[in-house]
MARLOGU-329231 format. One record per residue (C-alpha): chain; x, y, z; residue in one letter; residue number from 1. Coordinates in steps of 0.05 Angstrom, whole numbers, plus 5000, padded with zeros to 4 digits. Each point is the difference from the previous one (the first is absolute). Layout:
! MARLOGU-329231
REC c east north   up r   k
REC A    X     Y    Z A NUM
...
***
This chain:
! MARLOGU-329231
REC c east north   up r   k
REC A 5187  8058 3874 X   1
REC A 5004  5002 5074 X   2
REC A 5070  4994 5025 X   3
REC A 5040  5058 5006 X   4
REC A 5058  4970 4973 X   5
REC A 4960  4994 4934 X   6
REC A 4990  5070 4989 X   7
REC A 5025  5037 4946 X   8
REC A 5015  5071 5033 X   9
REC A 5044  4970 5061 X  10
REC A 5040  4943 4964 X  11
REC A 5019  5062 4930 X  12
REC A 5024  5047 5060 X  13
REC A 5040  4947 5032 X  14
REC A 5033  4990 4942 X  15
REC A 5009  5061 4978 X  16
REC A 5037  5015 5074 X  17
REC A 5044  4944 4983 X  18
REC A 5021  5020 4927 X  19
REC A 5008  5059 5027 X  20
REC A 5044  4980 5052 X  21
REC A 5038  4952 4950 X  22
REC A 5017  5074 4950 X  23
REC A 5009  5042 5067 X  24
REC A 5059  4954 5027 X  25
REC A 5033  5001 4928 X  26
REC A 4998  5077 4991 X  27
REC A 5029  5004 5074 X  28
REC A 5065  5012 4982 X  29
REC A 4984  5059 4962 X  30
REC A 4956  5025 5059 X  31
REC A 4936  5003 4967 X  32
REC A 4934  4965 4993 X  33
REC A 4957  4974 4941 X  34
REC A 4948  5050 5013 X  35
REC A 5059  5052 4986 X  36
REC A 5038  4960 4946 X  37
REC A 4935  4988 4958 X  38
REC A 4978  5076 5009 X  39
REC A 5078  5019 4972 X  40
REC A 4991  4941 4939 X  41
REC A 4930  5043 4983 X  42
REC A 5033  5061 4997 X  43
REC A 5053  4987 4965 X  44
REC A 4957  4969 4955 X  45
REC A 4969  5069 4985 X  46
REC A 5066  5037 5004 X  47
REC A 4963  5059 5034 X  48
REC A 4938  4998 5029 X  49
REC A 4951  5055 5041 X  50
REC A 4992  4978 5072 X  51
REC A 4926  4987 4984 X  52
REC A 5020  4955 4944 X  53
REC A 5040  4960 5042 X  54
REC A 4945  4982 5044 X  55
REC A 4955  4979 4948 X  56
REC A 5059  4949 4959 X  57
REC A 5012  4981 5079 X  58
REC A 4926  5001 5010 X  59
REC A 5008  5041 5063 X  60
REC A 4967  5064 5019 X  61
REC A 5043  5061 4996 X  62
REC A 5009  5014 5066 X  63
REC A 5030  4933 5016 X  64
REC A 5041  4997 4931 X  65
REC A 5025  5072 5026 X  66
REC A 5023  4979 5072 X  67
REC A 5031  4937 4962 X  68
REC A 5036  5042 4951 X  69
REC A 5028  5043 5062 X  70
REC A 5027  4934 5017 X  71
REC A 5032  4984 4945 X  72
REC A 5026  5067 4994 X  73
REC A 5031  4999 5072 X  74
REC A 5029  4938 4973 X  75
REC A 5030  5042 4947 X  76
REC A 4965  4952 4949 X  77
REC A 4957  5051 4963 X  78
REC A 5001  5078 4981 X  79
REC A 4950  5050 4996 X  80
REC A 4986  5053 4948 X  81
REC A 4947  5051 4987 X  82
REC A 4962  4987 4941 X  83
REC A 4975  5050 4946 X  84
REC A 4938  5005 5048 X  85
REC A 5032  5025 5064 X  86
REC A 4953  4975 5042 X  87
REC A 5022  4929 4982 X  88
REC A 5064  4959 5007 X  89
REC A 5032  4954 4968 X  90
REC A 5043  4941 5022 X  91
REC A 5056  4956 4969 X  92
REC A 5046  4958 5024 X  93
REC A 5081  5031 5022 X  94
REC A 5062  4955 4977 X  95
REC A 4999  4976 5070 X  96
REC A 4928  4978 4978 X  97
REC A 5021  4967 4934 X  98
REC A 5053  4962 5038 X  99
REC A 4961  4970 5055 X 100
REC A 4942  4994 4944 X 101
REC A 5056  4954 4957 X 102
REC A 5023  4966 5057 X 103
REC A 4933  4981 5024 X 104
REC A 4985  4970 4942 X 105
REC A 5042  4942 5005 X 106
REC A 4977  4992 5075 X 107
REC A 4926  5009 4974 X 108
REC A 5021  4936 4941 X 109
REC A 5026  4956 5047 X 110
REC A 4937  5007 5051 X 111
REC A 4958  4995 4938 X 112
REC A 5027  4943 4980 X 113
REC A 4999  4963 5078 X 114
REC A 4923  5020 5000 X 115
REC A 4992  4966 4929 X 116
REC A 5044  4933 5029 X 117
REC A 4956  4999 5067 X 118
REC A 4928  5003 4959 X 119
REC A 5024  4939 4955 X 120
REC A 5041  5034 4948 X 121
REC A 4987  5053 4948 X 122
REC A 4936  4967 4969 X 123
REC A 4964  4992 5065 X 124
REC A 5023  5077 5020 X 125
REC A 4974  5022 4931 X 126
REC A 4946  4974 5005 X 127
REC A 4991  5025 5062 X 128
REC A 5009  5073 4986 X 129
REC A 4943  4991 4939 X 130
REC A 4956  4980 5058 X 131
REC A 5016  5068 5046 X 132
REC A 4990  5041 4943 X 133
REC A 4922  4985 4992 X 134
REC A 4992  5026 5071 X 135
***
C-alpha cells in the first residue's frame, strides 16, 4: 500500500472526527460533547467511582480525567466526595447530571441510529463495530 488515502491510521481518524461531529451536534442543545456525555454514561454506570477509576473505565490518565471532571463539575454535572481514604475522591453524577444524562440519551439514540442508516443499516454497522474491536 502506497497511497495515502489507503492507510488505515488517517482514513479511522477521519472518521472518527466525523462521528464525532455527527454525536457533538446532537448533544448541542444540552451544551455538552460526547467526550463529556460518554465520561457521565461511565460513571453513572458505576454509581460512584474514585477519580483514578474514572480514568481507567474512560481509559484516560488521571490528570486529564481530573481536569475533565472539573469540567463537568463547573457544569454542575457531577459531585465530589471524600472517600474512606482521604486522600482520594470520589465522583457521581448531581440530578442536574442525571437529567442531562437522560436527556442525552435520546439525542445519543437518534445519532446512533443516523450513523447505523449512513454505514448501510444495522448489519453493516454491526459488523462494523466487531471489526474495531480486534484493534
Amino acid at each position: 500500500m502506497t497511497n495515502m488515502n489507503e492507510c488505515y491510521c488517517v482514513n479511522l481518524r477521519t472518521a472518527a472526527r466525523r462521528v464525532s461531529g455527527y454525536y457533538n451536534a446532537a448533544l448541542k442543545p444540552l451544551n455538552i460533547n460526547v467526550a463529556q456525555f460518554s465520561m457521565l454514561r461511565r460513571i453513572h454506570r458505576h454509581h460512584q467511582l474514585s477519580i483514578t477509576k474514572v480514568g481507567e473505565v474512560c481509559e484516560l490518565d488521571r490528570s486529564t480525567a481530573g481536569r475533565n471532571l472539573k469540567v463537568l463539575e463547573k457544569m454542575e454535572l457531577v459531585t465530589f466526595s471524600s472517600a474512606k481514604d482521604k486522600r482520594e475522591m470520589l465522583v457521581s453524577l448531581s440530578i442536574k447530571g442525571l437529567d442531562v444524562l437522560e436527556k442525552g440519551n435520546i439525542m445519543w439514540k437518534q445519532a446512533q441510529k443516523n450513523i447505523e442508516e449512513k454505514l448501510g443499516g444495522e448489519e453493516k454497522a454491526n459488523s462494523l463495530l466487531e471489526l474495531l474491536k480486534t484493534l
